[in-house]
N, C-alpha and C positions, 0 to 999 in steps of 0.2 A: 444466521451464519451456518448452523451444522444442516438445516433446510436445502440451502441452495448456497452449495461450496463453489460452483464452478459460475454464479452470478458475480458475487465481490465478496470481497476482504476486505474488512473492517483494521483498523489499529487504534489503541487507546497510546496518547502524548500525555502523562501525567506531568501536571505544572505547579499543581501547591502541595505537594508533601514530599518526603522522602524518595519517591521513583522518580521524580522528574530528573531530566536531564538538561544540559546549556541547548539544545538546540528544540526540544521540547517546547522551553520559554521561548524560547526564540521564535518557535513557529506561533502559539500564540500571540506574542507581539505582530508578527507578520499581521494577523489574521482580526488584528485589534478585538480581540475577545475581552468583553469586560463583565460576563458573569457567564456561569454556567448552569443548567447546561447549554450550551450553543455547538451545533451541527454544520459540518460545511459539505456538501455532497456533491464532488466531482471539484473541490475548491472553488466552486463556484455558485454554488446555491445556499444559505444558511439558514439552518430554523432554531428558532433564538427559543428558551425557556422550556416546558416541562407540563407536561398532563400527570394530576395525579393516579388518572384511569389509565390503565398499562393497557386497554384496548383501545383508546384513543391515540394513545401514544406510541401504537404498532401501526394504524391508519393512516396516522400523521406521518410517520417516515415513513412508510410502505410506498404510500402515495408519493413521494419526492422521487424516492428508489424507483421505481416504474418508470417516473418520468424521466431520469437519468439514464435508466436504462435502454429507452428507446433512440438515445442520441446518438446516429453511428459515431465510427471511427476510421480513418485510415492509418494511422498509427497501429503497429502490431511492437509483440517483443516474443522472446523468450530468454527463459531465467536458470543459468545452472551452477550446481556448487559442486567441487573438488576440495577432499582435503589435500591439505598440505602437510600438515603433521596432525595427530593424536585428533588437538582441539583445536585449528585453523583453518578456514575451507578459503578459498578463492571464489569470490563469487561473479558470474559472468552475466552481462544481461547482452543482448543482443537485439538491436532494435532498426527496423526499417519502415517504410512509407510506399504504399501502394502507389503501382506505376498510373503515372497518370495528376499526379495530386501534384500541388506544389508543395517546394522546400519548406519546412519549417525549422524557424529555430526555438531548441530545445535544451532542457535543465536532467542531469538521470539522480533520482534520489537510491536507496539502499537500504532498508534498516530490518536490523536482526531484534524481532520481538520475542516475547512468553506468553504463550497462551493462558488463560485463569492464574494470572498473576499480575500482583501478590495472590496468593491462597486463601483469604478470609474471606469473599464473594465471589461466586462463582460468575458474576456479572462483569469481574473483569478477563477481558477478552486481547489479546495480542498488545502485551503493553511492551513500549518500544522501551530495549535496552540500549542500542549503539546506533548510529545514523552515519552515512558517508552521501556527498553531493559531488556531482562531477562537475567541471567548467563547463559553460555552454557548449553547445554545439549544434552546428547546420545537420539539419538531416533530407537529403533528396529520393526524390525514386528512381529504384534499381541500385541503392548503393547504403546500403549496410551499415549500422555505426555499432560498434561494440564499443562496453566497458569493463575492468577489472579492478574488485576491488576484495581487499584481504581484511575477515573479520576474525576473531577470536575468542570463543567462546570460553568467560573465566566466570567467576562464582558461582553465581545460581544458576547462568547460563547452562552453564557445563554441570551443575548439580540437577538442574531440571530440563535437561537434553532434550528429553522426550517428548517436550511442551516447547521447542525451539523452531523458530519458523524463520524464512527470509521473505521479503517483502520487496518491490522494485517498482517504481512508476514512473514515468517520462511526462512533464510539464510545460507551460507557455514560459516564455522567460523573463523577469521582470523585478521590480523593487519593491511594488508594493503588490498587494496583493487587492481583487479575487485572483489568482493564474489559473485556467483549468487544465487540468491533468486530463491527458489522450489513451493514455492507457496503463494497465498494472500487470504485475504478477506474481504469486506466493509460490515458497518451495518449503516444506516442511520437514522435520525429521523424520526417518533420517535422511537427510538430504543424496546424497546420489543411489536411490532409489526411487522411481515414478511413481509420481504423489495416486492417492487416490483420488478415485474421480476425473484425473486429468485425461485431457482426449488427445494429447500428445504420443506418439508412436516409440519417444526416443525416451530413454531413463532420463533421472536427473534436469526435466525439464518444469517448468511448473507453468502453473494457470494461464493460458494468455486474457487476460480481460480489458475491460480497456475505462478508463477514465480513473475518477478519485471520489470521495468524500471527507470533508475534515467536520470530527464532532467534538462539540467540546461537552463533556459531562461530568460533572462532580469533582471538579480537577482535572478534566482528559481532553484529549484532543482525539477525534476520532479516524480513518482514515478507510474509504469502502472504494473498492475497483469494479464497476458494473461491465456486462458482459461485452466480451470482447465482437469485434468486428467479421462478418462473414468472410472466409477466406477459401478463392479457389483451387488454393495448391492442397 
């Protein structure tokens, strides 16, 4: 992740201890996870169990990743945040489809993570606090679909601000799952400021990348957005 920020973003869904959330579980049920760790990369690929050699086990998803990464995209986004007061931003994603491609329909997730939290291992990376999903929707080319949604940063959110991230990806749309995810994008603290590393011109934009990964580990659900699609504008 601090390697190569502008490849994907990772998120951990804690499901069996105190961080979990109702839609956390949720997405593991989706995902029918019945031990950890288990990986799903781009929602669509899963690697089930655990090397206890941490170099086997950077090959084994390295390798997934590569391979994920090389699957384009016509799906693009961009992601931005407004406060609204003090500790409430508006978060906007904006999402369109390369002229040319057909309609897809599509799912827009949201979720405001913590970076290296909890604080006891530094292995925990973007653990999801809040989540919002939008109703489906048609997306065609040449025509634009935006969303807005209003998060709130209260406890630790707002106590560990500076470890505050927004997260955004666009989906296949369905009941059960694999769905694969078309593309993502991170916006970091503090949000209407132009993240670093981003190759966006405009402040307040964040990462375009494009797809997903869901991992499950140690209780987590993971989530990685691999690089987004050539664009000639």
């Amino acid at each position: 992740m601090n390697e190569h920020p502008d490849d994907f973003v990772a998120i951990e869904l804690h499901i069996a201890d105190r961080y979990r959330t109702e839609w956390t579980v949720e997405r593991s049920d989706f995902y029918g996870v019945l031990g950890t760790p288990t990986c799903w990369f781009d929602g669509v690929e899963a690697a089930e169990g655990a090397f206890t050699n941490e170099l086997a086990m950077t090959a084994w998803y390295s390798g997934i990743l590569n391979d994920r990464l090389a699957v384009p995209t016509n799906v693009y986004l961009d992601l931005t945040a407004v406060a609204t007061t003090e500790d409430t931003f508006a978060v906007t994603v904006d999402v369109g489809l390369d002229e040319g491609s057909e309609p897809r329909e599509l799912v827009g997730h949201v979720v405001q993570v913590l970076d290296y939290y909890p604080q006891s291992d530094d292995w925990f990376r973007n653990t999801v606090i809040q989540h919002q999903v939008t109703v489906p929707f048609t997306l065609e080319p040449g025509a634009p679909h935006s969303f807005t949604m209003n998060f709130t940063l209260s406890g630790d959110s707002w106590n560990y601000k500076e470890s505050a991230k927004f997260v955004a990806w666009v989906s296949d749309v369905g009941t059960e799952g694999p769905l694969e995810i078309h593309n993502a994008a991170q916006l970091a603290w503090p949000f209407e400021e132009e993240p670093a590393n981003c190759d966006q011109s405009t402040a307040s934009r964040g990462l375009l990348s494009a797809g997903v990964f869901y991992g499950f580990a140690l209780g987590l659900i993971g989530l990685k957005a691999r690089r987004r699609r050539a664009r000639s504008d």
